[in-house]
C-alpha positions in Angstrom: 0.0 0.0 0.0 1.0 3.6 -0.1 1.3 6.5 1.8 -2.1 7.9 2.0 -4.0 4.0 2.4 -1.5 3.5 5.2 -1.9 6.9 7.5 -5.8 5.9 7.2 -5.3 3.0 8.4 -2.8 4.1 10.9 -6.3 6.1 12.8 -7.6 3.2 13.4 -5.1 0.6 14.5 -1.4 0.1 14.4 -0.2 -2.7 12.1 1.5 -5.7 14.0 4.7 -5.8 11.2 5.2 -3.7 8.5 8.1 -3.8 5.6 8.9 -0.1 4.5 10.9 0.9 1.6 11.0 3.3 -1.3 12.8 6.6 -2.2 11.5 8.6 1.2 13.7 8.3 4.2 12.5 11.2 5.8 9.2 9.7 6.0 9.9 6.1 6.5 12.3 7.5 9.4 9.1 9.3 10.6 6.9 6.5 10.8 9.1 3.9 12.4 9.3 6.7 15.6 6.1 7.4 15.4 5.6 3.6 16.2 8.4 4.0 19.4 6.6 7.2 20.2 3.1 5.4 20.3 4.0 2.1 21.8 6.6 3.9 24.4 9.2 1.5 23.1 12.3 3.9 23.3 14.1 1.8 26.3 12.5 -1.2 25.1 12.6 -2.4 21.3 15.3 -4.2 19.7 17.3 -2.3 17.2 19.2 -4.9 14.4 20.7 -2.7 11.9 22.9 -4.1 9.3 25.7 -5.8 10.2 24.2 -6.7 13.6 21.4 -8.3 11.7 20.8 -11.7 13.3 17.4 -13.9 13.0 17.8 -15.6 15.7 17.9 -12.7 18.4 14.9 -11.2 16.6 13.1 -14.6 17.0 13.5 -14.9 20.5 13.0 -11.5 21.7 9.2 -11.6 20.0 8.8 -15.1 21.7 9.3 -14.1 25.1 6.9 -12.2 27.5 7.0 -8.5 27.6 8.7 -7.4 30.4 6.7 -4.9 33.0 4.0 -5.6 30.4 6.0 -3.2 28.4 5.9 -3.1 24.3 8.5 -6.0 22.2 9.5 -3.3 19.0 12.1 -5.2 16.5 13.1 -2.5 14.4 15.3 -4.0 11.4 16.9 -1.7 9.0 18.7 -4.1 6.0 19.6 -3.3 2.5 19.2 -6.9 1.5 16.3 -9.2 1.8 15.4 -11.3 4.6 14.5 -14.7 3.6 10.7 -15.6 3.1 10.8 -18.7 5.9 12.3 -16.2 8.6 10.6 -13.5 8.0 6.9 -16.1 7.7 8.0 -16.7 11.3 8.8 -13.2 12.5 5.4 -12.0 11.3 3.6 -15.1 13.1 5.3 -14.2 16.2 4.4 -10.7 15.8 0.5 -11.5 15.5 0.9 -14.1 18.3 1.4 -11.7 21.0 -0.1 -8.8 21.4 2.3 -6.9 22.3 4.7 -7.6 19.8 5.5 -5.3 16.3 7.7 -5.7 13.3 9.6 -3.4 11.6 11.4 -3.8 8.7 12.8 -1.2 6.9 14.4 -2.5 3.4 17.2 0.1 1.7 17.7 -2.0 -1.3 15.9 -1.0 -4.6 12.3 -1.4 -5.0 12.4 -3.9 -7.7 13.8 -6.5 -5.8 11.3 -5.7 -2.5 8.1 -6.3 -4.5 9.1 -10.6 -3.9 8.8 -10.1 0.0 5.7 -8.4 -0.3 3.4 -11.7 0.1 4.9 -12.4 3.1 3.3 -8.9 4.5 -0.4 -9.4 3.9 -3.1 -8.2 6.0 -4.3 -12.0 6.6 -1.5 -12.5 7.8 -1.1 -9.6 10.3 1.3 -7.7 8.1 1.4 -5.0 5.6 3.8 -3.3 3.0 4.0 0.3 2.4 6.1 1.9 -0.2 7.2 5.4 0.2 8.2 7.9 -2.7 10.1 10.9 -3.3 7.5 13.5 -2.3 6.7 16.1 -4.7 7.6 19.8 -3.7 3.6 20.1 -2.3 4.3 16.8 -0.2 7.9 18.0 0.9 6.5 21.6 2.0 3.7 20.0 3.8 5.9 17.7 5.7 8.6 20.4 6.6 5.9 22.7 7.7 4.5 20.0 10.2 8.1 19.9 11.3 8.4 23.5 11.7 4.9 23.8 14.0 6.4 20.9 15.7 9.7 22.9 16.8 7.5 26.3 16.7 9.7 27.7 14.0 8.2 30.6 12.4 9.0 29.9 8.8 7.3 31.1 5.5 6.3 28.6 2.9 8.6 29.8 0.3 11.8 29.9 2.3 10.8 26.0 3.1 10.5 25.6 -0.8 14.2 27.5 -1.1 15.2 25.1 1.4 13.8 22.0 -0.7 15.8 23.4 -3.5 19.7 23.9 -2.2 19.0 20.7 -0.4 17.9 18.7 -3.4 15.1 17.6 -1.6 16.6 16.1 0.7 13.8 16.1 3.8 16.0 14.3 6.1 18.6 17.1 6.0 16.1 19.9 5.5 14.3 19.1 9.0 17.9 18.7 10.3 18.4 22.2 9.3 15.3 23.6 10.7 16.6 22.3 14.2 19.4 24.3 13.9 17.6 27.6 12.4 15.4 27.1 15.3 18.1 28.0 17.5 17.7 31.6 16.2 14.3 32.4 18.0 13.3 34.3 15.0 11.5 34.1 12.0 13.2 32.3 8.6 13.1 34.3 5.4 14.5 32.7 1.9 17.8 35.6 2.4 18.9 33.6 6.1 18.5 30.3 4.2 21.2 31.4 1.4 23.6 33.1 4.3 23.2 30.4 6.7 22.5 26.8 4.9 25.1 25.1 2.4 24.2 23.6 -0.7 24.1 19.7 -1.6 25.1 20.1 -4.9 28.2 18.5 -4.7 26.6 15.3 -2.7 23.8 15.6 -6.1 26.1 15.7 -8.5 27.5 12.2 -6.7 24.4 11.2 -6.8 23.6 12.1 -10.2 26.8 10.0 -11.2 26.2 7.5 -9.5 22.8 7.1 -11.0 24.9 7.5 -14.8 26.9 4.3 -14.2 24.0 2.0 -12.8 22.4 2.7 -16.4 19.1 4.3 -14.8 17.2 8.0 -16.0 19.8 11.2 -15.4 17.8 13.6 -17.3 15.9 14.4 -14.5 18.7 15.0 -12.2 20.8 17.1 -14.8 17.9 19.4 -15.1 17.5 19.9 -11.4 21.5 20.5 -11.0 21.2 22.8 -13.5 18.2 24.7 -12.1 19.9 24.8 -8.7 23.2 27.0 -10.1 25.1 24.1 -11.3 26.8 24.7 -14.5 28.2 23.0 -17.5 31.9 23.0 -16.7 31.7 22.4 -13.0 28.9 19.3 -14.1 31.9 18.4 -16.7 34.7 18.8 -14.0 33.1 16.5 -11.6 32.5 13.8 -14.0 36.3 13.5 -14.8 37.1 13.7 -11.1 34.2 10.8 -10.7 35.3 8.3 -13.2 39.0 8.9 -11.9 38.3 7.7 -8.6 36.3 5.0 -10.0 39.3 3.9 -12.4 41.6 4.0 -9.1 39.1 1.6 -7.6 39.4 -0.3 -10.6 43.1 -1.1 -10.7 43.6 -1.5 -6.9 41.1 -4.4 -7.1 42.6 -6.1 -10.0 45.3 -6.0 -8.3 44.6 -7.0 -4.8 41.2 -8.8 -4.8 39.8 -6.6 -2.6 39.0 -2.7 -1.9 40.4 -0.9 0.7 39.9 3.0 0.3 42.0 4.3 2.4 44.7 2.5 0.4 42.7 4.1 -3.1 42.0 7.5 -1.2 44.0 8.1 1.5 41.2 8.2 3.8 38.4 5.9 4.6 35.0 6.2 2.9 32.1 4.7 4.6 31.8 1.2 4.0 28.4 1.3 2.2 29.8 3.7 -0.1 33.7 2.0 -0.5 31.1 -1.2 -1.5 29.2 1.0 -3.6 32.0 2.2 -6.0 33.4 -1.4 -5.6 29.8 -2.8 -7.3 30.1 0.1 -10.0 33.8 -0.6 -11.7 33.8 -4.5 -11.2 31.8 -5.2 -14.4 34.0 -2.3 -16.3 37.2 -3.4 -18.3 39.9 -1.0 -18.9 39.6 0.0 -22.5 35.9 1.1 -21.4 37.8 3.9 -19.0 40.4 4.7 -22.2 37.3 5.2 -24.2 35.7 7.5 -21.6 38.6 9.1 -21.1 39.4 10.1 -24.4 35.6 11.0 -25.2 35.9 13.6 -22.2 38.7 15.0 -23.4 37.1 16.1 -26.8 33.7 17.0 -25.2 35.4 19.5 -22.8 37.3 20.8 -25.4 33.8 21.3 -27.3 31.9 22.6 -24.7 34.9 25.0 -23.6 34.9 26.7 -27.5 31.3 26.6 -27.4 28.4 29.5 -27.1 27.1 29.8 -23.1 23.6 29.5 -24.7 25.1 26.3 -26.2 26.8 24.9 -23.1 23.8 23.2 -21.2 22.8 21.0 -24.1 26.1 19.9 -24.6 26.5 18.2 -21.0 23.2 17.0 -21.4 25.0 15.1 -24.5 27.9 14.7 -23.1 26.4 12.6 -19.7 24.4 10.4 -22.0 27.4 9.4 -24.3 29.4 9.0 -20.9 26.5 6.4 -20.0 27.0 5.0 -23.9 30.0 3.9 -23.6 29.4 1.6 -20.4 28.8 -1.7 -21.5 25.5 -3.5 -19.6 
């Protein structure tokens, strides 16, 4: 179900497990603590995020007795998917007891959650709810409830600025409200340009990103582009991407492994050092000459070109970037 079905049903009762995923972490985020808020939960639920994943401690946790008649919360945040059989049995367990809940919050892509979403059917005393990318509407809505919520006096278009520099981004955006509410006073559009940096280098990773897995960039050109990005500094952080990446490249062929502070110098996180590792291991060499040399001549282009000229060109330029990398 989605956002709207599951805030309905949310009025009248509380589902025993839910699997979220989609696009909107803010709101995902949002709904997994209004769950500890509502169920006073805080000291008591079960956190397995990640690495400290483990079935077994989940398992036993819902099949014990609540202590001081408190709440049992699992709250499971994985980017892979938990196998049907264990998570059958987690969603049992979670119906069984009444004072048991499931959470499961999936960060892999959507495609591949759509096969665990028999397992969370209402007859079964689950339910699924995907959650998109809000529209600028949605996203101002949201940040406003925020804002009441802090009492930050805050017009709507300096929220929609906000949305903007932040690429919107509402799990940074409400971050920065916390810290604008420190002021005491009220938020124009002019305080968010002297007191909030811009994402725009963390969307233009993005955007790359995005390039090499072989999805839609249009979309996220455009918005760079609307946000002040320009052609060169679009063109300049493409070489500097697909360097790095080619770095990655050679140190795993040849050491079997990745180890960015050995590529880098410092240490990435590890979901992103895995990230760029998953992005360069199906590319071969002569696909980075060939990108190479096809940068070189679209910079010179783009460099001797009109300024009225110069957006289309990197529009070109990113797709024949994305050309050249063989599926």
């Amino acid at each position: 179900m989605y956002q709207k079905e599951f805030n309905q049903k949310l009025r009248q009762t509380f589902p025993k497990s839910v699997m979220f995923y989609g696009e909107n972490e803010y709101l995902i985020e949002y709904y997994i603590n209004l769950y500890i808020n509502k169920l006073d939960a805080k000291e008591t639920l079960l956190s397995l995020y990640y690495e400290a994943w483990d079935f077994a401690k989940a398992k036993a946790f819902l099949s014990q007795s609540s202590l001081f008649g408190g709440t049992n919360l699992v709250v499971v945040k994985l980017d892979k998917k938990i196998p049907k059989k264990e998570l059958d049995v987690l969603i049992t367990l979670g119906v069984k007891n009444s004072d048991n809940y499931f959470l499961y919050y999936y960060q892999g892509e959507a495609k591949n959650a759509k096969s665990m979403q028999t397992a969370f059917v209402e007859k079964k005393g689950g339910v699924w709810v995907r959650c998109f990318e809000a529209n600028i509407r949605e996203a101002t809505a949201l940040l406003q409830q925020k804002a009441n919520f802090i009492k930050l006096d805050i017009d709507i278009y300096a929220l929609q600025h906000l949305l903007v520099i932040l690429n919107n981004n509402l799990a940074l955006c409400a971050k920065e409200l916390e810290k604008l509410a420190i002021l005491n006073s009220k938020i124009t559009s002019k305080d968010i340009d002297r007191l909030v940096y811009s994402t725009a280098p963390l969307a233009t990773e993005k955007l790359l990103i995005e390039l090499f897995q072989k999805k839609e960039i249009i979309q996220n050109i455009t918005k760079l582009l609307e946000s002040g990005e320009d052609a060169i500094s679009l063109l300049r952080s493409t070489q500097y991407f697909i360097n790095q990446l080619f770095l990655f490249h050679s140190y795993i062929k040849l050491n079997g492994y990745v180890d960015s502070q050995a590529i880098l110098g410092y240490r990435l996180p590890k979901p992103i050092e895995e990230q760029k590792a998953q992005l360069v291991l199906r590319l071969k060499a002569h696909t980075f000459l060939e990108i190479f040399e096809y940068l070189l001549e679209q910079e010179l282009l783009i460099k001797s070109s009109p300024t009225t000229q110069k957006e289309a060109l990197i529009y070109s330029t990113l797709l024949g970037v994305q050309n050249l990398i063989k599926n």
